[in-house]
C-alpha positions in Angstrom: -26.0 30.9 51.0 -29.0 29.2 52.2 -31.6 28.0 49.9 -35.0 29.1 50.0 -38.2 26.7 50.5 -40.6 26.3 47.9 -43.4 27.8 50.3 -41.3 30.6 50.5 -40.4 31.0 47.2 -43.8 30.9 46.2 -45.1 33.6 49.3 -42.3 35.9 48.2 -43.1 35.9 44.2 -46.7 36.4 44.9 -46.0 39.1 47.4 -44.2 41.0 45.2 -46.2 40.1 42.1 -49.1 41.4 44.2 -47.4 44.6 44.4 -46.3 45.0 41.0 -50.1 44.9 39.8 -51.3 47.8 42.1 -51.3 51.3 40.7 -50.7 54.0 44.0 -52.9 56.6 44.2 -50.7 59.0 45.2 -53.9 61.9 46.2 -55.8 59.4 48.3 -52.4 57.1 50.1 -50.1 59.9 51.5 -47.2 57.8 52.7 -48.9 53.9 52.3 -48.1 51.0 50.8 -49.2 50.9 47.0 -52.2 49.0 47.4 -53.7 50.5 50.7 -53.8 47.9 52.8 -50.4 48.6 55.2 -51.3 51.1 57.7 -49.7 54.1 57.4 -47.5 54.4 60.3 -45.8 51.2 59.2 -45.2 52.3 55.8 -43.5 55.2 57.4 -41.4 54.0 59.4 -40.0 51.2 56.6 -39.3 54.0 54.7 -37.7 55.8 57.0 -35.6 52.3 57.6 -34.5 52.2 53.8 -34.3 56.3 53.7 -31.6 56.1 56.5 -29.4 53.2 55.0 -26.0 54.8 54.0 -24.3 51.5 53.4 -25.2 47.6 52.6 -28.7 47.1 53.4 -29.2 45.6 56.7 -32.2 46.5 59.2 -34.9 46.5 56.2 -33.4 43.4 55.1 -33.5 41.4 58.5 -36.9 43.3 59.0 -37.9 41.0 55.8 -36.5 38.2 57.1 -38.1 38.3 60.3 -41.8 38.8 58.7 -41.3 36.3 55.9 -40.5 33.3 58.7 -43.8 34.8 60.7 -45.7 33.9 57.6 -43.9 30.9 56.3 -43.7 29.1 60.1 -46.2 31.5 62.2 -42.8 32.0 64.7 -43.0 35.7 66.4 -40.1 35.0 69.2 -36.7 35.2 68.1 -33.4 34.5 70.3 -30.0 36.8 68.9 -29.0 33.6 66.8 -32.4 33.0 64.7 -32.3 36.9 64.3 -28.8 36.5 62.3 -30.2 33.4 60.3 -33.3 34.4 59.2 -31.0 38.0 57.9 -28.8 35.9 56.0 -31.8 33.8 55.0 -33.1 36.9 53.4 -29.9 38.8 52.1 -29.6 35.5 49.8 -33.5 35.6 48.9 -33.5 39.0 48.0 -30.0 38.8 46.2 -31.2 35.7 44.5 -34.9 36.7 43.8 -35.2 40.0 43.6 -32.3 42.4 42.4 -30.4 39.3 40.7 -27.1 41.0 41.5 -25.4 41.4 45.2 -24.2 45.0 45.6 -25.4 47.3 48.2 -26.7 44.5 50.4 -26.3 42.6 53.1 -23.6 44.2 55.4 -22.0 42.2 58.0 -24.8 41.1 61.0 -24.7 43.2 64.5 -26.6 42.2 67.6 -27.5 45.9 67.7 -29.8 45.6 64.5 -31.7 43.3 66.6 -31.5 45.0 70.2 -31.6 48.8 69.0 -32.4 49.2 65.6 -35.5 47.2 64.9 -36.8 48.0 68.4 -36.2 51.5 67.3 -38.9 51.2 64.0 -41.2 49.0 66.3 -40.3 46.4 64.3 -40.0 44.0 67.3 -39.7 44.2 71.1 -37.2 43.0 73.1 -39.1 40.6 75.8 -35.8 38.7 77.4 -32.0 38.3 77.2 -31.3 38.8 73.5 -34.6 37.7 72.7 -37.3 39.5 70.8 -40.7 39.4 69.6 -42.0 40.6 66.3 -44.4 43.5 67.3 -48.4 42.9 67.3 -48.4 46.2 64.7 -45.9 44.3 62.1 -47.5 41.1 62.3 -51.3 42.1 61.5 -49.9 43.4 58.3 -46.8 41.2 58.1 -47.8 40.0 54.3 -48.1 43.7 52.9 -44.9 44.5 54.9 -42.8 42.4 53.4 -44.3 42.8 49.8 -43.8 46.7 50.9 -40.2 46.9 51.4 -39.7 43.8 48.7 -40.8 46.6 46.4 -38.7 49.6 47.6 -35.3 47.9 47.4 -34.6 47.7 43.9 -35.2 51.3 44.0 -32.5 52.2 47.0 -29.9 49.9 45.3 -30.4 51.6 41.9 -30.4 54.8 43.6 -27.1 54.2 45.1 -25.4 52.5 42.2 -26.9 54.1 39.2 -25.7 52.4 35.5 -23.0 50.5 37.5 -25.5 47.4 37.8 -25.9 46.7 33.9 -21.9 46.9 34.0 -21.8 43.4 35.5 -22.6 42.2 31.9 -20.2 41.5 29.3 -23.1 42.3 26.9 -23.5 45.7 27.8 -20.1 46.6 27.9 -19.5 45.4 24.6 -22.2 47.4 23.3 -21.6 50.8 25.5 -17.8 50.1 24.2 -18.6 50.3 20.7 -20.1 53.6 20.6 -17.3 56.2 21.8 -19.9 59.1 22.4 -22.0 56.8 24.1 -19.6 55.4 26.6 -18.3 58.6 27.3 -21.8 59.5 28.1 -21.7 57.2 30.0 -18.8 57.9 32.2 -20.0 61.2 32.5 -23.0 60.8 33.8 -21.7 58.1 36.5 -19.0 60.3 37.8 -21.5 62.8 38.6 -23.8 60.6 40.1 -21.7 60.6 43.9 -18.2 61.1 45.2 -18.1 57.4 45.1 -19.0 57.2 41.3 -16.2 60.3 40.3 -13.6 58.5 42.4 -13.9 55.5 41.2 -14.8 56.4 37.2 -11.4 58.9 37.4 -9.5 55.7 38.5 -10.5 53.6 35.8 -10.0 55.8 33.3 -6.4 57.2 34.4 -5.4 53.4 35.2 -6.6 52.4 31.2 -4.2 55.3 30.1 -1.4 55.0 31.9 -0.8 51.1 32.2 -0.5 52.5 28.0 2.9 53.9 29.5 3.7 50.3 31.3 2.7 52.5 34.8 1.4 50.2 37.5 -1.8 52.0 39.8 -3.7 51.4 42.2 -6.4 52.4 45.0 -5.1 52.8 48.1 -8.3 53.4 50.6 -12.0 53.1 50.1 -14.5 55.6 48.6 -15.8 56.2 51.7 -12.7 56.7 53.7 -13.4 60.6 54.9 -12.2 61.8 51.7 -8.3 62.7 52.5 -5.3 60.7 51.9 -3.9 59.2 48.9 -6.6 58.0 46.5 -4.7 56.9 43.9 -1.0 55.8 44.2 1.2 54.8 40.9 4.9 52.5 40.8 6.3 56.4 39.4 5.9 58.3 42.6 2.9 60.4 42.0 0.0 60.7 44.1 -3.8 61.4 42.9 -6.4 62.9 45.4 -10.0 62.5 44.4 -12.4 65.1 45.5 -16.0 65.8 44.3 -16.1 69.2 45.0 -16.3 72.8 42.8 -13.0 75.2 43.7 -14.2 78.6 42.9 -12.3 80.9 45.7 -9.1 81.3 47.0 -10.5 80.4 50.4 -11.7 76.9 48.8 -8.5 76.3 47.4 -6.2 77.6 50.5 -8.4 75.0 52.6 -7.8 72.2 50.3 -3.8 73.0 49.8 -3.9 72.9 53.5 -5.2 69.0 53.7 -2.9 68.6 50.7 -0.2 69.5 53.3 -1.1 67.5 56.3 -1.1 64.3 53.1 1.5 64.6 51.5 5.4 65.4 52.2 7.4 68.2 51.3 9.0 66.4 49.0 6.5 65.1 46.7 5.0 68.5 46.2 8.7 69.8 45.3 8.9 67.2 42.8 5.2 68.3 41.4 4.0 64.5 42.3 0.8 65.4 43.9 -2.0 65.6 41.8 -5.7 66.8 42.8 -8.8 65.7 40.5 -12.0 67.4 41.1 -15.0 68.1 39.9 -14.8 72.0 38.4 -12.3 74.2 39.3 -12.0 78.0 38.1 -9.3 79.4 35.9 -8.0 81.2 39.3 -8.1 78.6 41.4 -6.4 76.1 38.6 -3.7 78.6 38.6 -2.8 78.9 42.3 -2.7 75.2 42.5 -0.1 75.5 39.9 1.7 77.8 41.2 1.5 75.4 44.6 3.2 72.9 42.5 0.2 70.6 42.8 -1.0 69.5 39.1 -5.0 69.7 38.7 -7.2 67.4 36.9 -11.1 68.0 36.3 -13.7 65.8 35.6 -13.6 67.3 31.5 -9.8 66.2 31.9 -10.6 62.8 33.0 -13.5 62.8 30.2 -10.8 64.0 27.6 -8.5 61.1 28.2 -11.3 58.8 28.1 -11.9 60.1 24.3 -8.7 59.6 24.1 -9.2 55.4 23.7 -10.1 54.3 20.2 -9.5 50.7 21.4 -13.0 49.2 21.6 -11.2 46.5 24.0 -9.9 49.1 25.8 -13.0 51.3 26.7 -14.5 47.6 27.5 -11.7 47.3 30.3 -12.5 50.8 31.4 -16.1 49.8 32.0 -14.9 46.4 33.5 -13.0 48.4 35.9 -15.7 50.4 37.1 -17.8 48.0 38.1 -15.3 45.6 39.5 -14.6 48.2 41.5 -17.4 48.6 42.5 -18.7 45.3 43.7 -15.0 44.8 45.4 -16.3 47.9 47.9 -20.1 47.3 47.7 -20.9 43.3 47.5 -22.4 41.7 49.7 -20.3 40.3 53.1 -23.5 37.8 53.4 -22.4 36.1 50.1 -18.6 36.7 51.0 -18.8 34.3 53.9 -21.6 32.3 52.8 -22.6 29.4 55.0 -24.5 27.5 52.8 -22.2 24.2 51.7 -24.9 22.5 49.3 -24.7 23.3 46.0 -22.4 26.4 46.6 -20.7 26.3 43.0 -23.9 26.7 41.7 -24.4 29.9 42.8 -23.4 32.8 41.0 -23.5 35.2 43.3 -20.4 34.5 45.6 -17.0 35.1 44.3 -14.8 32.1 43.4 -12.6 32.8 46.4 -15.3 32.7 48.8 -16.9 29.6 47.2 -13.2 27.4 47.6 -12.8 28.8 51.3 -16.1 27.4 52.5 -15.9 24.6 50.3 -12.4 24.1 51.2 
């Protein structure tokens, strides 16, 4: 990853300490920056940026990127390949800098960020082939833009991850691990966080338990794979589908058994290998699943079998799981394929097998 100048450094800490000092007014500064000074439609529309992110940060970022080298080297003209290095400039800045961890960021690089996307906010305008121009909007407030969306991206990654970030310490899981009501707090309040946090939280937990029966499983496609097909697969035959959903009709559960269908063979369902975990189910609905010979879990299931581990080392793996798991899906592709030779093995942000394939 590239290393940051000291100018920039310096710019970027002062930005965002600058930032951190200023109490919003929330009555007087509809939709502005904290301290007043970014105009409004700006604000807006960086907000807007961050609002609409589903995956890896990527638009806001390279928006950073492309107003902290207007203030560090006064450039406002970019060609298609100084667009892509100042964003992976920035993704290690902000990974580095700012949210000292690298999971919801910095998403594999597109030309169309930089043709469609930041055209799109008025971020810059496209003035040639592949080139663009930062805007004259963005750069007479290019200082409290940066500081502005500096500031709001800690707050969309811990939006999206939740607890998952403090499970990258062996400190905390230590110390979550050795209070059993605590962890299964924990877990519980994770898994009903998103569809990604049950998913992955009902894996780690079932894995824990049945690797106790020397039972091999594994995830099979990503959380964010349309929800169908096999979640979880096991070395035994059986078959786990994760949804985060409430069955309380027939018609809920008739739709579902139908998908079931289209997944799964004939033959597993005979054989009562096909199990469905979700959310809440009713007693009704629990019933006619059993009756379709596919076995139900719910979340309280999942929560019971996690009370179920009196292991301190155990409920550690658990939490290990989860966010390993997590940062396998989530972390960043920037730091995966990191460019940066000099003083790679120093940096803790990119995974050993990254660091020996560029080094390599």
């Amino acid at each position: 990853m590239a290393t940051l100048s000291p100018r920039t450094e310096a710019s970027g800490a002062a930005i965002v300490k600058a930032f951190s000092e200023n109490e919003p007014d929330r009555k007087r500064m509809k939709h502005s920056s904290d301290d007043g000074s970014l105009p409004t439609a700006v604000c807006s529309e960086i907000d807007r940026m961050i609002a609409r992110s589903t995956g890896k940060l990527i638009a806001p970022v390279l928006t950073a990127g492309v107003l902290r080298r207007y203030i560090d080297c006064g450039t406002d003209e970019f060609s298609e390949a100084e667009m892509r290095e100042v964003y992976e400039k920035e993704v290690c800045s902000v990974v580095r800098d700012v949210l000292r961890h690298n999971l919801h960021i910095g998403g594999d690089y597109e030309d169309a960020y930089s043709s469609r996307t930041l055209p799109k906010y008025g971020v810059v305008i496209p003035v040639g082939h592949r080139r663009y121009k930062l805007s004259a909007e963005y750069a007479a407030c290019s200082s409290q833009a940066l500081g502005h969306i500096l500031q709001r991206i800690p707050a969309f990654a811990t939006g999206k991850l939740g607890g998952v970030i403090a499970l990258g310490s062996r400190e905390a899981r230590v110390a979550i691990a050795g209070d059993p009501c605590r962890f299964v707090d924990i877990l519980d309040t994770e898994a009903g966080r998103s569809a990604a946090h049950f998913e992955i939280v009902s894996f780690a937990v079932l894995r824990m338990h049945l690797e106790k029966f020397a039972c091999k499983v594994y995830r099979t496609l990503r959380t964010s794979a349309h929800d169908s097909g096999v979640d979880i697969a096991t070395d035994y035959g059986a078959v786990y589908q994760i949804k985060k959903m409430r069955l309380r009709t027939r018609e809920d559960v008739e739709a579902i058994y139908s998908e079931i269908l289209t997944n799964f063979d004939e033959g597993r369902l005979r054989d009562q290998k096909v199990v469905l975990i979700i959310d809440e189910l009713s007693s009704g609905c629990r019933q006619f699943l059993v009756d379709m010979r596919v076995q139900p879990l719910v979340r309280e299931d999942i929560l019971a079998l996690a009370r179920l581990l009196t292991d301190d080392e155990d409920r550690q793996k658990v939490l290990r799981v989860v966010h390993d798991e997590f940062e396998r899906e989530y972390r960043s592709d920037v730091c995966m394929s990191c460019r940066t030779r000099p003083r790679i093995e120093a940096c803790q942000f990119i995974p050993l097998a990254a660091a020996k394939s560029v080094v390599g």
